[in-house]
N, C-alpha and C positions, 0 to 999 in steps of 0.2 A: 504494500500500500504506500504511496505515495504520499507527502504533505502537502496538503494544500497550499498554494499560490494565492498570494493576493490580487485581485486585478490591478493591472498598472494604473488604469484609468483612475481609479482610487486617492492614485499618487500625484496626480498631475490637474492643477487650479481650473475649476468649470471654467476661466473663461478661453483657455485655451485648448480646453475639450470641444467645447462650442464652438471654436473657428476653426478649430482640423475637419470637425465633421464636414465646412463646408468647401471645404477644398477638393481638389482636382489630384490626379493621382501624381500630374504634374509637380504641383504644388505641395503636396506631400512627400515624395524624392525631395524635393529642394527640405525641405526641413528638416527630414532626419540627416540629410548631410549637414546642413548648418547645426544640429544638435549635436553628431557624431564630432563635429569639427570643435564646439563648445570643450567639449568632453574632454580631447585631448587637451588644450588647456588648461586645463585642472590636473594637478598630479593626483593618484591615490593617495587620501589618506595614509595609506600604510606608509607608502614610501617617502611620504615628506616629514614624517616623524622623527626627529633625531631625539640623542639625548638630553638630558640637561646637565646643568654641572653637575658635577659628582655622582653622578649614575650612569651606568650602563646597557644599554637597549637590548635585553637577550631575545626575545621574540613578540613578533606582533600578530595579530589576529585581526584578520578583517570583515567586520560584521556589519558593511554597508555604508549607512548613517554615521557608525562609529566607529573605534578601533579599539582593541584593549593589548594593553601596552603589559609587557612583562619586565620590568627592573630591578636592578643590584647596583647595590653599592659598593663599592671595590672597595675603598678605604677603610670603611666601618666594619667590625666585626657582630659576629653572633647574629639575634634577631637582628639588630639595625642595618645587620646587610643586604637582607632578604631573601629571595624574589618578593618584588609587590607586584599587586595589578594596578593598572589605570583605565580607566573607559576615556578615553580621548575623543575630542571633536572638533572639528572648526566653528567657530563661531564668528560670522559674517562680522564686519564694525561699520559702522553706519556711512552714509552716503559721505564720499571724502576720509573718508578714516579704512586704515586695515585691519583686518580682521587678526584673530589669534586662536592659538591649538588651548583648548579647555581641558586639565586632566583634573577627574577628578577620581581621587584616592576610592579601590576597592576592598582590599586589603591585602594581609601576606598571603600568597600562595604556596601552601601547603605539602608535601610529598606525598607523589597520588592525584594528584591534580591536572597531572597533564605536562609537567613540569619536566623538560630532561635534562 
């Protein structure tokens, strides 16, 4: 059995649902190319991810929307070296302004976790 899919449609603002419907198949070629072309533009999440100071990036996971970040700290010992998690994201910054990568603490990841 398979998981269910959510429809794209779902994902994408009525009012640009409502003007694809009224387009030409013409017109539809031209825009998933120009969305295709958007796309690259954008790096993945995952891969624009670096570290930060004093930590080191052991593995990321790509869950879409988000990313969760697996980190160690080299310098520190014991618990405070870890692995932790992060659920990372971009968070757009307003018109004129950049945006920034939002992590926010999940916690230690545990042995058995997934962790190698």
């Amino acid at each position: 059995m398979t998981a269910h899919s959510p429809d794209p449609k779902d994902a994408v603002p009525d009012e640009i649902t409502m003007g694809l419907e009224d387009c030409s198949d013409r017109q539809l070629r031209a825009t998933i190319e120009y969305a295709q072309r958007l796309l690259q533009d954008h790096p993945e999440l995952t891969e624009a991810i670096e570290s930060r100071p004093g930590e080191r990036l052991v593995r990321t996971e790509d869950h879409g929307t988000y990313t969760i970040a697996i980190v160690e700290r080299p310098d520190e010992t014991g618990d405070q070296r870890g692995p932790f998690a992060y659920l990372v994201n971009w968070e757009p910054g307003l018109p004129g302004e950049e945006g920034q990568y939002r992590w926010q603490y999940l916690g230690m990841v545990h042995a058995g976790s997934g962790e190698s």
